[in-house]
N, CA and C atoms as an extended XYZ file, in Angstrom:
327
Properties=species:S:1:pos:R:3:atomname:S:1:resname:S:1:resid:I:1 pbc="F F F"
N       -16.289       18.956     -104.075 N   UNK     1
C       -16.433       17.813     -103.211 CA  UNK     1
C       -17.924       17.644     -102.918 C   UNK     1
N       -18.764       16.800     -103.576 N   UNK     2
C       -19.948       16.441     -103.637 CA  UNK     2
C       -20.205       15.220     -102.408 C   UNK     2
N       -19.105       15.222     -101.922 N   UNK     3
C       -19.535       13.367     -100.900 CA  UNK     3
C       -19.444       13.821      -99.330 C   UNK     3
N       -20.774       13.510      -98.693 N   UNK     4
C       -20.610       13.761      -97.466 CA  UNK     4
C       -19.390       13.354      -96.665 C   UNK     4
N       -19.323       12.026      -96.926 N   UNK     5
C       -18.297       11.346      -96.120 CA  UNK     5
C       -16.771       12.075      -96.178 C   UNK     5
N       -16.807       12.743      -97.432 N   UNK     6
C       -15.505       13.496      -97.787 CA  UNK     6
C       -15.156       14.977      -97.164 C   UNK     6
N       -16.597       15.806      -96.883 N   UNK     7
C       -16.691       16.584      -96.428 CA  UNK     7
C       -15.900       16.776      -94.924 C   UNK     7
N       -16.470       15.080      -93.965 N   UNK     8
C       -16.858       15.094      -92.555 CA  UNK     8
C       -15.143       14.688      -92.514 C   UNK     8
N       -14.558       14.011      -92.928 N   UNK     9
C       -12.870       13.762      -92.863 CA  UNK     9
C       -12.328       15.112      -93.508 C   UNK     9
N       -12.859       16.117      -94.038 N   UNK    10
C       -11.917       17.389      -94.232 CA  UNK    10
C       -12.349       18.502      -92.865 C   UNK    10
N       -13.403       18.417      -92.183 N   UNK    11
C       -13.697       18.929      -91.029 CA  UNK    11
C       -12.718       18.287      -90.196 C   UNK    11
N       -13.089       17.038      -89.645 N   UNK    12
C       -12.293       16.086      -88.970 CA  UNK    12
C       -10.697       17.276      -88.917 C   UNK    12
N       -10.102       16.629      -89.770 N   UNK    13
C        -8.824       17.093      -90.103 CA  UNK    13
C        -8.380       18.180      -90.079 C   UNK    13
N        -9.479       19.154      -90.192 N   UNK    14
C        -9.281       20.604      -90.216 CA  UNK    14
C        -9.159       21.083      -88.419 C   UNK    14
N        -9.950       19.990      -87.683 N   UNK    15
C       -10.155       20.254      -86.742 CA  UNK    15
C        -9.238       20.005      -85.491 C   UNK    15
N        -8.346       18.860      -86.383 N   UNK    16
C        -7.165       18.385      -85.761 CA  UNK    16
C        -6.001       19.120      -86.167 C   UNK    16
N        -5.873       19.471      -86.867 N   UNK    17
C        -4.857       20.595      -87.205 CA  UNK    17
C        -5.183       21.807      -86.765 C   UNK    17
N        -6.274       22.094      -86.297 N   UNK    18
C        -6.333       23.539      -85.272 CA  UNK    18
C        -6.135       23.156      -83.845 C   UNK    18
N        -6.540       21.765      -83.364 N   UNK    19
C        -6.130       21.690      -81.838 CA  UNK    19
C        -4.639       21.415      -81.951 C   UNK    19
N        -3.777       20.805      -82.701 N   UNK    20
C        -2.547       20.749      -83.093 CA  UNK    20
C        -1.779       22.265      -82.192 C   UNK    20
N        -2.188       22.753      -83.573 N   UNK    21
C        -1.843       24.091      -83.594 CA  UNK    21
C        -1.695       25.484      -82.175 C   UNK    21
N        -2.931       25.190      -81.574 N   UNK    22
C        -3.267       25.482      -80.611 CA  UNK    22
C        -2.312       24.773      -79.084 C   UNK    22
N        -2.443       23.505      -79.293 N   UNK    23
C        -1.542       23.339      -78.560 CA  UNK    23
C         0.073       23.633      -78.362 C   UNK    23
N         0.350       23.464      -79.646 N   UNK    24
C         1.977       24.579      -79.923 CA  UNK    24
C         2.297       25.603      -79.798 C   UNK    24
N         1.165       26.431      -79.628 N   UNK    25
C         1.136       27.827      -79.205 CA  UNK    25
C         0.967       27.715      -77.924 C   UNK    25
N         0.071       27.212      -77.521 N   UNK    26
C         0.446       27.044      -75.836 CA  UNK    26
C         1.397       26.572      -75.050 C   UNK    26
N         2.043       26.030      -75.667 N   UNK    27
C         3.115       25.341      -74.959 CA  UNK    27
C         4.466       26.136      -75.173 C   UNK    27
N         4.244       27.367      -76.338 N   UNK    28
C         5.482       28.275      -76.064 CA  UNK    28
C         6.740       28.035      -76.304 C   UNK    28
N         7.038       27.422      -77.123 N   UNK    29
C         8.727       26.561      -77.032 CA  UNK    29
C         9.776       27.935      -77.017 C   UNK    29
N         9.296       28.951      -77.381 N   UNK    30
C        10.114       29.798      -77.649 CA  UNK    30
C        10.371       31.218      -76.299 C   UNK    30
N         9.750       31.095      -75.892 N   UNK    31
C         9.510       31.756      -74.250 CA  UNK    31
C        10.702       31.190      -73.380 C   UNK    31
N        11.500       29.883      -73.583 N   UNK    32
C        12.201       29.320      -72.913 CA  UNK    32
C        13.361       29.968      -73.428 C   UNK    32
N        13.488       30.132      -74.769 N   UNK    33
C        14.950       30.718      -75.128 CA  UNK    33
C        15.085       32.321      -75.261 C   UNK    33
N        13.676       32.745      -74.290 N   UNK    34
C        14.077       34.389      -74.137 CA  UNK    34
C        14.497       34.451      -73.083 C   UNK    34
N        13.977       33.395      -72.166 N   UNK    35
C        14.043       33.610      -70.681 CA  UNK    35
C        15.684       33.441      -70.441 C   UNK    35
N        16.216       32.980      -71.123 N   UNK    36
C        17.666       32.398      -70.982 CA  UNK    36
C        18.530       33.603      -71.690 C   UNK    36
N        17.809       34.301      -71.989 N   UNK    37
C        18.730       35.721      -72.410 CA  UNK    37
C        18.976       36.653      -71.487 C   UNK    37
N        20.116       36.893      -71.462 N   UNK    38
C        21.074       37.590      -70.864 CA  UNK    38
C        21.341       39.392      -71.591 C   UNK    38
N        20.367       39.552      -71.644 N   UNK    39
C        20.589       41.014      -72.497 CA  UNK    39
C        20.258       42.010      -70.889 C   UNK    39
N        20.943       43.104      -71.057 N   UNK    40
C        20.604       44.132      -70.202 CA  UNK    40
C        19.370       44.782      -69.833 C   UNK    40
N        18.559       44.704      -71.012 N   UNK    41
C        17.165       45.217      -71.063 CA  UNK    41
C        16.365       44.227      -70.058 C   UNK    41
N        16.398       43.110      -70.521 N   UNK    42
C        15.669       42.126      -69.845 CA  UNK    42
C        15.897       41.843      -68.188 C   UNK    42
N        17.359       42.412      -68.345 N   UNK    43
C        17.764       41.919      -66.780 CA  UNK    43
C        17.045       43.033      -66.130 C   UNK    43
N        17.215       44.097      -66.208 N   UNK    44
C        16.604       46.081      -65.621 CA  UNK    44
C        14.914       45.321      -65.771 C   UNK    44
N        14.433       45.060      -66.813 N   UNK    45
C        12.945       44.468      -66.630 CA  UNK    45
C        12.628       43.626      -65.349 C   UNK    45
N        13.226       42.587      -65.172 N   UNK    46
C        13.186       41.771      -64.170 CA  UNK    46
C        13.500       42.123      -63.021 C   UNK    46
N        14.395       43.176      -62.600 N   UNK    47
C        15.231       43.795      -61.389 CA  UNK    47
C        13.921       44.581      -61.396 C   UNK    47
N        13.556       45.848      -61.972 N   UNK    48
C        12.010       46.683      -61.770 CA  UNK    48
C        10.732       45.314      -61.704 C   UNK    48
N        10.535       44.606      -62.237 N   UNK    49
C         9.609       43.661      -61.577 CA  UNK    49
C         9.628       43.018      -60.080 C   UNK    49
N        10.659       42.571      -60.248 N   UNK    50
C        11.657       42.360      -58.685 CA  UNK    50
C        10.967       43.341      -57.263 C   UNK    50
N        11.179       44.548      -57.939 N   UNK    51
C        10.990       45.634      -57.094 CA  UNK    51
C         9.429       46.450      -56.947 C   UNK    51
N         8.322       46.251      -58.163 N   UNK    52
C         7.257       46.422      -57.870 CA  UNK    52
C         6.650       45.148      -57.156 C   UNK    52
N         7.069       44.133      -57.511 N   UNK    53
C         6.729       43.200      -56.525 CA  UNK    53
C         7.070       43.539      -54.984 C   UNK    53
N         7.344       43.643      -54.720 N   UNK    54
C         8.043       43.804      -53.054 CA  UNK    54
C         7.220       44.739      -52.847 C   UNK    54
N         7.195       46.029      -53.627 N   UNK    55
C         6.243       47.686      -53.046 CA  UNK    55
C         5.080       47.233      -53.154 C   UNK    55
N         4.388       46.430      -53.958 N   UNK    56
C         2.875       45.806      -54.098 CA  UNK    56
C         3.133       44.810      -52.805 C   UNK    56
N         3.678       44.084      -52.490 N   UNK    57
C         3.623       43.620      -50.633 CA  UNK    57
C         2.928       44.545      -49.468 C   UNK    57
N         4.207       46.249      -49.810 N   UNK    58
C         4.074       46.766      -48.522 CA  UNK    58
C         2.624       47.556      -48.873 C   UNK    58
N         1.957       47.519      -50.084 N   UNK    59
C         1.186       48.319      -50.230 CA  UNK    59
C        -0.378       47.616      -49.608 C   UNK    59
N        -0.089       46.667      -49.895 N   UNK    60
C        -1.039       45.294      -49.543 CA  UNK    60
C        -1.506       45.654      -47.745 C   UNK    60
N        -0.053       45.315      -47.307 N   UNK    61
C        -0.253       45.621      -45.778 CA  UNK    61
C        -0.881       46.679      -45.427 C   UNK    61
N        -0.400       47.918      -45.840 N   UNK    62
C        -0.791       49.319      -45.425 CA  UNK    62
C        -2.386       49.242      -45.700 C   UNK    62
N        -2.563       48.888      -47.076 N   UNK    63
C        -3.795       49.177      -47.097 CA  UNK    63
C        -4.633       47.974      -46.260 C   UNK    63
N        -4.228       46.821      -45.602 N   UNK    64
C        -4.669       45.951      -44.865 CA  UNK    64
C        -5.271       46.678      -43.402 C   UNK    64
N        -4.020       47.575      -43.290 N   UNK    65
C        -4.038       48.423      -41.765 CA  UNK    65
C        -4.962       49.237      -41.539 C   UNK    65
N        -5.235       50.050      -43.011 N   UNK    66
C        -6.005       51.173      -43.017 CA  UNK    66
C        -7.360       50.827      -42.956 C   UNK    66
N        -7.533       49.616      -43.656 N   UNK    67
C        -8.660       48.557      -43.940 CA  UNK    67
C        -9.660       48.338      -42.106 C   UNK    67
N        -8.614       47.893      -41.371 N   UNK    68
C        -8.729       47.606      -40.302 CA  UNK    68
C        -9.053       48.490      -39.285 C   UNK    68
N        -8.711       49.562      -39.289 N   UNK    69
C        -8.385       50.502      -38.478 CA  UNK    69
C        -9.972       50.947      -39.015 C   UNK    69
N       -10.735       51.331      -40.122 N   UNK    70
C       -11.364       51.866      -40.328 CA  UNK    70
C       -12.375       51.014      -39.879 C   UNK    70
N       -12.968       49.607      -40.559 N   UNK    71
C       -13.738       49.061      -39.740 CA  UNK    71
C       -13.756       49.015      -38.313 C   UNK    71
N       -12.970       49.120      -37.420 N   UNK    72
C       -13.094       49.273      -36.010 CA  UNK    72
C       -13.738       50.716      -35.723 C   UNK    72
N       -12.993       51.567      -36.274 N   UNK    73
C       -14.114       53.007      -36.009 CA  UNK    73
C       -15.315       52.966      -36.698 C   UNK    73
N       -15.812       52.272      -37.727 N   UNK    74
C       -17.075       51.951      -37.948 CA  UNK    74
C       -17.627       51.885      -37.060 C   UNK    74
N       -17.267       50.251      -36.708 N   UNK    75
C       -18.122       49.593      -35.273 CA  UNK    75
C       -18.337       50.322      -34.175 C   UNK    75
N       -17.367       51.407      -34.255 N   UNK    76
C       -17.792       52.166      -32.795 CA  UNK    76
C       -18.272       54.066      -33.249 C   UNK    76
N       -18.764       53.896      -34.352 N   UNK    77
C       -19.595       55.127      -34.518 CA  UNK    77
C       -20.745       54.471      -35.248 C   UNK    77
N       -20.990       52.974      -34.941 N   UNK    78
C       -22.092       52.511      -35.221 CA  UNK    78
C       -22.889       52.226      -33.998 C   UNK    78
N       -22.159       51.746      -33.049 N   UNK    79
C       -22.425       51.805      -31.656 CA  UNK    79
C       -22.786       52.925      -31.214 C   UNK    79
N       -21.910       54.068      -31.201 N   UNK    80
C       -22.494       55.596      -30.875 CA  UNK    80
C       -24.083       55.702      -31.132 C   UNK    80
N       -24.407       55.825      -32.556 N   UNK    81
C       -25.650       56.198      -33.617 CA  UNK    81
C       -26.601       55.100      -33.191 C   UNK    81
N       -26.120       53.484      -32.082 N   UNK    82
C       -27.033       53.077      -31.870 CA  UNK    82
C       -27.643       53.590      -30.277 C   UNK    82
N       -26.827       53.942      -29.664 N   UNK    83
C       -27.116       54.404      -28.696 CA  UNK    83
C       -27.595       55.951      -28.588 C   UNK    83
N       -27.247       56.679      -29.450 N   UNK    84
C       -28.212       57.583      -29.546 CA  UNK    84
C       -29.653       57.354      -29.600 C   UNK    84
N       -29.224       56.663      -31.102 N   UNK    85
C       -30.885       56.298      -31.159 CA  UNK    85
C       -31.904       55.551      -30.136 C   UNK    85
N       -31.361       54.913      -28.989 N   UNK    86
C       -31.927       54.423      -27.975 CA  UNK    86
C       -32.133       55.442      -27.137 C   UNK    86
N       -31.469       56.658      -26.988 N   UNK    87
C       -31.731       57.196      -26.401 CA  UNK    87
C       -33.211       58.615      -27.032 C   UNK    87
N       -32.806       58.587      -28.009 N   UNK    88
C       -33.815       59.314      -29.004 CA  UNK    88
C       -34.976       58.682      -29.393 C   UNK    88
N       -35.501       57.718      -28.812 N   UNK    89
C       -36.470       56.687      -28.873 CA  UNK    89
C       -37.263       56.465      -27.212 C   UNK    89
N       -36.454       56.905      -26.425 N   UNK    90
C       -37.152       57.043      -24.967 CA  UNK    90
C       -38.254       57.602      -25.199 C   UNK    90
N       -39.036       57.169      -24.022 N   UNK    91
C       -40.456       57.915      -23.708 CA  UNK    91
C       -40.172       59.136      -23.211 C   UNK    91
N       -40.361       60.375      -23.631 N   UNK    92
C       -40.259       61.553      -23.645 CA  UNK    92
C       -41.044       61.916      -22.094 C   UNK    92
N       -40.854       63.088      -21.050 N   UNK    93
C       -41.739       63.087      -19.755 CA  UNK    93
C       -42.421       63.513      -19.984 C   UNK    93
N       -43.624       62.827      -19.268 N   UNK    94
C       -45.230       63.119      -19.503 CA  UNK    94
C       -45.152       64.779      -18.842 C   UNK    94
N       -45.829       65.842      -19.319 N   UNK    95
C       -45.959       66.793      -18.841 CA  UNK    95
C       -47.248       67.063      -18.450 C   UNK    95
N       -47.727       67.582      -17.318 N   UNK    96
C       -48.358       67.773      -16.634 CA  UNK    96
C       -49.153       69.332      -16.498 C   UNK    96
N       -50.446       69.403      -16.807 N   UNK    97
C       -50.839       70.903      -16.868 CA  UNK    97
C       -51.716       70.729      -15.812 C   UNK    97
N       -51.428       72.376      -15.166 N   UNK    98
C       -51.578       72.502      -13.755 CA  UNK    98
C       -52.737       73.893      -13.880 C   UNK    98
N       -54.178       73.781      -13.518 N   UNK    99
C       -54.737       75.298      -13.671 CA  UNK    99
C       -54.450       76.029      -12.029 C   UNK    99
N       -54.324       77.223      -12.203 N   UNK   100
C       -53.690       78.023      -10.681 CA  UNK   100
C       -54.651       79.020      -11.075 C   UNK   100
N       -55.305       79.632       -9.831 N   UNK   101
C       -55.914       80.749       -9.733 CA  UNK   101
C       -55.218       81.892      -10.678 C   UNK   101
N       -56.302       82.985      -10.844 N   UNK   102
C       -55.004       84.138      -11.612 CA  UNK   102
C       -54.830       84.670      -10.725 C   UNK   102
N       -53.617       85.578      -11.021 N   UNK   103
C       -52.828       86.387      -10.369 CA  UNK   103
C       -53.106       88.092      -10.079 C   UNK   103
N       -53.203       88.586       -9.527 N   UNK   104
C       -54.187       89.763       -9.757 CA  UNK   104
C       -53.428       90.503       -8.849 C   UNK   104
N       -52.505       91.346       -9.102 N   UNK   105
C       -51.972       92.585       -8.126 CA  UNK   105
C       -52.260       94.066       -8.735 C   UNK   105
N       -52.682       94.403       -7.567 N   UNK   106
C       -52.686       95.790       -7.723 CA  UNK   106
C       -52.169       96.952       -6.815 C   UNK   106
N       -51.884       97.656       -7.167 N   UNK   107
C       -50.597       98.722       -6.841 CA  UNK   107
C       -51.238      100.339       -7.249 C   UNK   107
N       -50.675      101.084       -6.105 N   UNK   108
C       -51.180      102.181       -6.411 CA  UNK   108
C       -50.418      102.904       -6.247 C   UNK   108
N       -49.834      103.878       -7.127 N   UNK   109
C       -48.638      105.038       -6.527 CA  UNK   109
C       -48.951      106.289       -6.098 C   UNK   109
């Protein structure tokens, strides 16, 4: 195929037969007639989905609680560490040096 024009209509076409394609696969026609099966396997699949769904709920919460509970003791051992540090930041008392005579006893036994 030597002709541009011949080239750009076999792209074209090539290109429409892959979005074609693509779209038929997405659209799944065949997903509908599994879902409608009634086999035992599938049902135990769906009943255990059923049921990690629900435990992924309570797990959600718990860890919501724990979530919660922990940021609040944050906030208040952040509060602590700030008030330390306010207090570890005071002006320390000026100390005061005092000269006193010496002391001089003497004792005789």
């Amino acid at each position: 195929m030597t002709s541009h024009v011949g080239r750009l209509y076999a792209l074209a076409l090539a290109l429409l037969v892959f979005f074609l394609a693509w779209a038929a696969f997405a659209a799944r026609p065949w997903a509908r007639t599994a879902a409608t099966s009634t086999s035992p396997q599938l049902r135990a699949l769906a009943a255990r989905e059923h049921r990690l769904r629900a435990r992924s709920v309570l797990v959600r919460r718990v860890v919501a609680r724990r979530w919660a509970t922990y940021r609040a003791e944050l906030q208040r051992r952040q509060a602590r560490n700030a008030a330390a540090a306010r207090l570890a930041s005071a002006p320390a008392p000026s100390v005061r040096v005092v000269t006193l005579p010496p002391l001089t006893i003497t004792r005789t036994s």
